[in-house]
Structure formats: C-alpha cells, structure tokens
N, C-alpha and C positions, 0 to 999 in steps of 0.2 A: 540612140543606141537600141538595138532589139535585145529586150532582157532574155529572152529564153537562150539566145547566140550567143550572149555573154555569158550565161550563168555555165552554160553546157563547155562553151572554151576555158573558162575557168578553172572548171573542175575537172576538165582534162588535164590541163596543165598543172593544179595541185596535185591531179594523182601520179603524173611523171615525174614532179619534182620529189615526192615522197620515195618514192622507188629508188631514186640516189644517196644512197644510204649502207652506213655500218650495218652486219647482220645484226638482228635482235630485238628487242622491244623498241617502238619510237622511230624516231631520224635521229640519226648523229650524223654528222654532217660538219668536222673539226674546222676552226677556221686555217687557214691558209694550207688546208691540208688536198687529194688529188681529189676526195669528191666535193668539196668547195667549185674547185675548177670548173670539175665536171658539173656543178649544175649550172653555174655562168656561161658553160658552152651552151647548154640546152635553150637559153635565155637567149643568147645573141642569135641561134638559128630559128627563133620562135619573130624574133625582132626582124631578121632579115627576109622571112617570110613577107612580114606587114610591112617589106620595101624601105627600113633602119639601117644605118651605119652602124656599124660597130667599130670601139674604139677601146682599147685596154690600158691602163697606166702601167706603172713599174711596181704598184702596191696590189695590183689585181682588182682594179676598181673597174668595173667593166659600164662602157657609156655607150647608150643606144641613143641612135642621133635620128629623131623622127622628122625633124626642121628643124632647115641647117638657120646661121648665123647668130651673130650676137646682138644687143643680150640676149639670151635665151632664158627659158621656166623650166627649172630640175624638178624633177619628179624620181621616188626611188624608197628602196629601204636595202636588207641582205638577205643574202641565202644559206651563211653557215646557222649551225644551231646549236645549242647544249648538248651533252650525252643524253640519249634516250629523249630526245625532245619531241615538239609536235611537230605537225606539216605548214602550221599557219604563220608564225612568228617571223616576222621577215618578207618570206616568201609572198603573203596576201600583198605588201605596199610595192614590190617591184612588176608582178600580173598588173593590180588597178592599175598603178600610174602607165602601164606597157597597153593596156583596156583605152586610159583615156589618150595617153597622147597619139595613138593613133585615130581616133577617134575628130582631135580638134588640129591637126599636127596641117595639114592644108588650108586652115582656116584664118590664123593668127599672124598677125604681123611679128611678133618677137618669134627666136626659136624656142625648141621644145625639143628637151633630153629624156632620159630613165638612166640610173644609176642604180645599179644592182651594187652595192658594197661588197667588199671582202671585212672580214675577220672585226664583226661590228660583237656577237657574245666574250663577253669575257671568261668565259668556262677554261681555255683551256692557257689562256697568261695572265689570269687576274687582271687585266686591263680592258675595259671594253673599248669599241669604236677605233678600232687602229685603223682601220681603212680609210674612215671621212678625218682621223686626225692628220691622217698623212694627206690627204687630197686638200683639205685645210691650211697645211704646214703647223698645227698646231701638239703634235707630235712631239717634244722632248728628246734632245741629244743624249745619244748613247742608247735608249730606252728598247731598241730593236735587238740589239747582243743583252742585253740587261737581263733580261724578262725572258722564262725560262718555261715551259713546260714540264708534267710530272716527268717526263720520261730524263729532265734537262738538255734540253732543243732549244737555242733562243729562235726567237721569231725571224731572225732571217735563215738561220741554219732553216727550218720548218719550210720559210718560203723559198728559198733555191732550188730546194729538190723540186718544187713542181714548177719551175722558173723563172719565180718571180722577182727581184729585186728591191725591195722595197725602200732602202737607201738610198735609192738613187729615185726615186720618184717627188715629180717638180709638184710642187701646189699651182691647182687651178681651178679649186672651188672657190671664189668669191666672187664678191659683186666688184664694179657692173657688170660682167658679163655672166654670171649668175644673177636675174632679177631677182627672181624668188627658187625657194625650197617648199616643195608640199610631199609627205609623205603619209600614207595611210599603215597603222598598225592595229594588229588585234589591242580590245584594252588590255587583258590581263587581269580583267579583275570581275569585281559584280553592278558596281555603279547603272551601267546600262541597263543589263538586264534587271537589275530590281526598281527600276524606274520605268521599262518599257518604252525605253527609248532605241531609233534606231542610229544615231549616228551621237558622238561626242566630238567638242571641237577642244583641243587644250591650251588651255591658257600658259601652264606655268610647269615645267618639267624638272623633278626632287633631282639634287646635287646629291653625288655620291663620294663615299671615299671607302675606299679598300686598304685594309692592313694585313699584312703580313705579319704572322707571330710567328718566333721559333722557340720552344721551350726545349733547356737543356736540364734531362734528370740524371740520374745513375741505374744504368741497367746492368739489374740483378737477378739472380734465381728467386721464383718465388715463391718456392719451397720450402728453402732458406735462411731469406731475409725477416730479421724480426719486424713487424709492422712500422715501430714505431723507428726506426732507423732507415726508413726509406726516402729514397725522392724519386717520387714517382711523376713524370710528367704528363701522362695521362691524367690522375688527380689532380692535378695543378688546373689540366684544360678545360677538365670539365666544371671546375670553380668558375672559371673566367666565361665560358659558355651561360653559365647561368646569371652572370653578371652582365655578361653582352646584353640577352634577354630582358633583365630589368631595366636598362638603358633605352632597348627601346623600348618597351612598356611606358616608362615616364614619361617620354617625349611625345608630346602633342600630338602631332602628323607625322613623327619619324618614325624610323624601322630600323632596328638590328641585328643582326643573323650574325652565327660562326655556321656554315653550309657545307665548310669541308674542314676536314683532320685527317693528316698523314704521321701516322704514329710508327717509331720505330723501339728497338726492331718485331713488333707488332708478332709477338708470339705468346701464345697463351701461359706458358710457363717463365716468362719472365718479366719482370719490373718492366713498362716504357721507360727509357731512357732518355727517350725526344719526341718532340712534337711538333707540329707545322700544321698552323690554320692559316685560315683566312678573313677575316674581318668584313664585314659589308653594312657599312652605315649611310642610310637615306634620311632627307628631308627635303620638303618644301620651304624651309625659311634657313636662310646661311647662317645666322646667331644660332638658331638651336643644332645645325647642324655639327658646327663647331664646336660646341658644349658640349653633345653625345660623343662625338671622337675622344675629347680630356676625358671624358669619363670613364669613355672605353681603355684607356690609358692607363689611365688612375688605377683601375680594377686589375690590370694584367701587374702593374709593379708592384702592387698592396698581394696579389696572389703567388708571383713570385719569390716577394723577401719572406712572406711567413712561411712559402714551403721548402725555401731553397734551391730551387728550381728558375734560374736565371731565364730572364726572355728579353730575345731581341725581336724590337717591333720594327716593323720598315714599310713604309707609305707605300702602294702599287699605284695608285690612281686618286686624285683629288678632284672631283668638278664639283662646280657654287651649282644652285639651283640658277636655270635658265631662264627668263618671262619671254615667251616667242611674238614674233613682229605681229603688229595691229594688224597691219596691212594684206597680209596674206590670210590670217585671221580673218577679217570681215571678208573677204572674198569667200572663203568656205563656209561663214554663216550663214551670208545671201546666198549661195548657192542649193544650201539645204534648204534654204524659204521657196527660193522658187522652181525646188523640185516636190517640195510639200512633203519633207523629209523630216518627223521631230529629231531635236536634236539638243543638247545641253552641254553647257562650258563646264568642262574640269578638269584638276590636275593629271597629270602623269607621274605614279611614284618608279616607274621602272624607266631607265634610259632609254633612250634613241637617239639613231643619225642626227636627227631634225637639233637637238641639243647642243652639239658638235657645231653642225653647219652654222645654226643659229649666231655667230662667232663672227661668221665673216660674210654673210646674208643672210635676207631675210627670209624667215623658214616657219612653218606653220603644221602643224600635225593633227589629224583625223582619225577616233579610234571608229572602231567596228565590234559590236560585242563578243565577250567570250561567253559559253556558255557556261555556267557552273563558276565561272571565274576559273578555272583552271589551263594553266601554261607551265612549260618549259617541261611538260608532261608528254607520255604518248598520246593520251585521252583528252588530250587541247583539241577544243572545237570552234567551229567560228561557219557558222551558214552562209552559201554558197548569194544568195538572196541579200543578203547583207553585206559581202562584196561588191556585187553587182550594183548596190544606191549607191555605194562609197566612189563606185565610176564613173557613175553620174554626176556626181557632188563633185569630183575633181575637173571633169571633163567642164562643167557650168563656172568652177572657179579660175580653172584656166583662162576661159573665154572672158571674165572680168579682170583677173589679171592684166591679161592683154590688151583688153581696154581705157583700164585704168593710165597704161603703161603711154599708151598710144596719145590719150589724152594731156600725159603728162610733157611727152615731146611737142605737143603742137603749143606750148605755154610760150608766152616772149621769154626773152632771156634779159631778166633784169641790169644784167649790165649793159645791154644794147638799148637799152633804153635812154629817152632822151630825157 
C-alpha cells in the first residue's frame, strides 16, 4: 500500500463522513435514521468507485462485494453514532477494512466483503447491535415493535420511514460462507496510548446488560408539600445512581453507569413524579457479571420500599462476555509481526459487531489508539497514521487467512480414506 494515498484518502473520507451530520457539537448520526442511510450511500459510491458490488439487506446492512464467491472474509464495523459523538467510532473499521479489501480483493482465493452495519450504538433503543443481530438471526421475537425511542418510535416504525424493513430481513451472517470476521475499532480507552503501543489485538469482549427502570412517585407543588410527606422520584434515583456507582466500584473489571434519566414532569416547581433510567452493566467475567446486575437490583428494591416510590425494572439487552476465535486472532498477530507493528493482547470493555458475529463465525477485532482515551465525544481522536498500519495489519491477515483457508481444503478428507 502507498501510505501517504492512504492516509490522504482516508482522511478524505473521515472528513465526508463527519459532515453527515445533525446540526451542532459532534456527529449524530441516529441509527436507523435518514442520515444513517445517507452515509451508507456515500460508502457504497466510494466502494463502487474501487470496482465493489453493492448489496443492501431488509435491516440496512449495507455489503460491499470486492470478490465475489463463497466462502468469503467479512471485514466491517458502522456508521450511525451516539448524540453529539465523534467521527472515528465505527466509521475508522468500515474505511480500513474498504482500504484493505481492495487492496488484496484480486489476490485471494476465498472471497472478500465490507459490511458497513446499521444501528450497531444503542443510544437511541437501549439495545446495541441490531443490525449484525438481525444479519445473525440472533435478534429476539417481538424485540423490533418492543423497543422504543424517546420520542416512542419502535425500531421499525423508525426504519419504514427511510425504507427499511427490518422484519423481514433473512440471516446470512454465518459460516461457512462467512470464513472469518475482522473488524478494526478505535480502543476507547488509554491502554494503547499509555503503553505506546501502535496496534491491540482483543482477546476477550465485556458482556453487557441494560436495565430499564421506571420509578413511580407523587407529583406535587413544591411549595406546598411538606418535606417529609413526599415521594419524590428523582430522590429515589438519585439514591439508586449512587448505588449503581458502588456496584461498579466493587467489581473487579466491571463497570456501572445510570448515563440517562427522563424525569417527569421535570419542572422546577414541582415534586418528580416519575423517573425512567437506564442501567448499563459490564464485565469481562459472566459470574461477576451477573452478581453486579442482583446487586444492581437489590439496591433499586431496597430504594424503592424505604421511599415508597415503586419501580419497575425490565431487561433491554443481556450479552455473556465473548472470547473471540484463535484463528483469526493469530492471523492479526502475525500480521503485525511481519509489518513490524508493536502490538499487545487486551480486553474490550465497550461492545462490538465483532461480539455479535462472533456467535455464528469466527470474528476477531483490532483496536487503533484513542487519544486522551476519549469517545462517544465530539473531541474523540484517533491518528490518521494509525489507521493507515491498521490497513496494513488487515490487508497481511487477510492474505493469511486465505491461506490458512486454502491449505486447509487441499487436506484429505478423512473419511475417504482407506
């Protein structure tokens, strides 16, 4: 690859893609919303340029076909993002992987795709990854009318309006004819950078579960009301916020956040009445993950019966912690050895496709530093230079892939044996 043509189309293309965009601080970029679409179009004319097919599902999952046939090597991440988010998240693993398969896309005997995802942030239905569950089948009945936006939109009311169908979309992510999954994401974090490393390979991607709370108080004047005769559900929340917090404090390697509260009817002169969070519990080990959810539990019913402030909790998303396949894994290992690329194994505490996929093939993920550790921000950074090994590193693991793959068909077939 010529690194200066890469880095320069690259950053062409992240400055195009950033420009698709809600007005204001950041990218927003709603998933299954019309500028979702709109960057997936920019994608497939950027793909059909470098002589790709393009092929669309009924979920919006958009597949650039660089070699044709089966099995083929996916390559991908998405393009929606959080409110006010960065330009990198997402966006960096659908460029590399669209960097490398054109790159090795004449070379290899298996084929070679890009999957740009739809509606992989869970910002705006508390579920993440709807795009690769559905391309998956691992999706959940009902789960598409279920699951509602603030505005209350379910997710296909949301996806109609811009055409999409997602009910009706077949699964056809899995092996064999998906051999492998390689995705490149920013880390997200400081691991990289305070090691000075340029590339991470992930071993092991934190299970997540999302809760849904709704606290029900008595909204009053609060002028009024004597203190001590209140139920106020904003005090209720903010008890259980700070218990979230200790929860994950305790836990090992886990993490857990309340990140959102829709408080009603949210006027300064009266009592909250009601309250609606969000829950988000991670971990790299499924016992402790499990154990912070009862606890998280535990604390909202123990906060409810003392204030009298009833709450209904209700599950949005459960996933175990993922261990991703060897096999693709050591492909991106060697790959960075023999581009002379440092590089170090470690977790992923934030979700990915790759997690998803990981389900029904074998899938493998590359981070890229952030800088500052900072995402899901306008001021998320990730160097242009550090894309550009990442294309390398995929381009060099493709080509063992493929090899790997090649060698494995020319094997006898032990039952034809005598």
């Amino acid at each position: 690859m010529n690194a200066v043509a890469v880095e320069s189309r690259l950053q062409a293309r992240l400055d195009a893609l950033a420009a698709v965009t809600e007005p204001g601080e950041g990218v927003t970029r709603p998933s299954f919303g019309p500028l979702e679409r709109e960057a997936h179009a920019l994608v497939s004319d950027w793909a059909r340029e470098d002589g790709a097919r393009v092929e669309t599902d009924a979920a919006g999952n958009t597949v650039l076909i660089y070699g044709e046939g089966e099995p083929y090597l996916l390559l991908g991440s998405h393009l929606d993002t959080v409110p006010a988010g960065g330009r990198f998240d997402g966006t960096v693993g659908v460029l590399a992987g669209m960097e490398a398969a054109a790159q090795v896309a004449g070379e290899l005997e298996l084929g070679v795709r890009v999957v740009a995802f739809s509606a992989e942030e869970g910002a705006r239905f508390g579920r993440p990854c709807l795009g690769s569950e559905l391309a998956t089948g691992a999706s959940p009945a009902g789960l598409l009318d279920r699951l509602r936006d603030a505005a209350g939109d379910s997710i296909n009311d949301v996806a109609r309006a811009t055409g999409l169908t997602p009910e009706a979309c077949e699964p056809w992510l899995r092996a064999p004819a998906v051999a492998a999954y390689l995705e490149v994401h920013i880390e997200q974090g400081l691991v990289l950078e305070h090691e000075r490393v340029r590339l991470g390979v992930v071993d092991v991607i934190a299970g997540a579960d999302r809760l849904a709370i709704e606290l029900t108080g008595y909204a009053q004047h609060s002028g009024t009301t004597p203190m001590a005769g209140r139920r106020d559900a904003l005090a209720a929340a903010a008890e259980i916020v700070l218990d979230v917090e200790r929860v994950g404090r305790e836990a090992r390697h886990g993490v857990a956040t309340i990140g959102r509260l829709d408080v009603g009817p949210n006027s300064p002169t009266t009592v909250p009445g009601s309250v609606r969070a969000v829950v988000d519990v991670r971990d790299v080990d499924a016992g402790r993950q499990r154990a912070s959810v009862e606890a998280v539990r535990a604390a909202i019913d123990a906060v409810a019966e003392r204030r009298g402030t009833p709450a209904t909790v209700t599950s949005l998303a459960s996933r175990a912690p993922v261990m991703l396949s060897a096999w693709p894994r050591r492909a991106l290992t060697a790959a960075c050895a023999d581009a002379q690329l440092p590089y170090r194994v470690l977790p992923s505490g934030a979700g990915h496709d790759a997690a998803v996929v990981a389900h029904t093939a074998p899938a493998a993920l590359l981070f890229v530093p952030t800088p500052n550790g900072r995402s899901h921000a306008p001021d998320e950074a990730c160097r242009t230079e550090d894309i550009a090994a990442a294309c390398v590193v995929l381009a060099g693991a493709l080509r063992r892939l493929d090899d790997d793959a090649a060698g494995a068909a020319a094997l006898p077939d032990p039952e034809q044996e005598g």
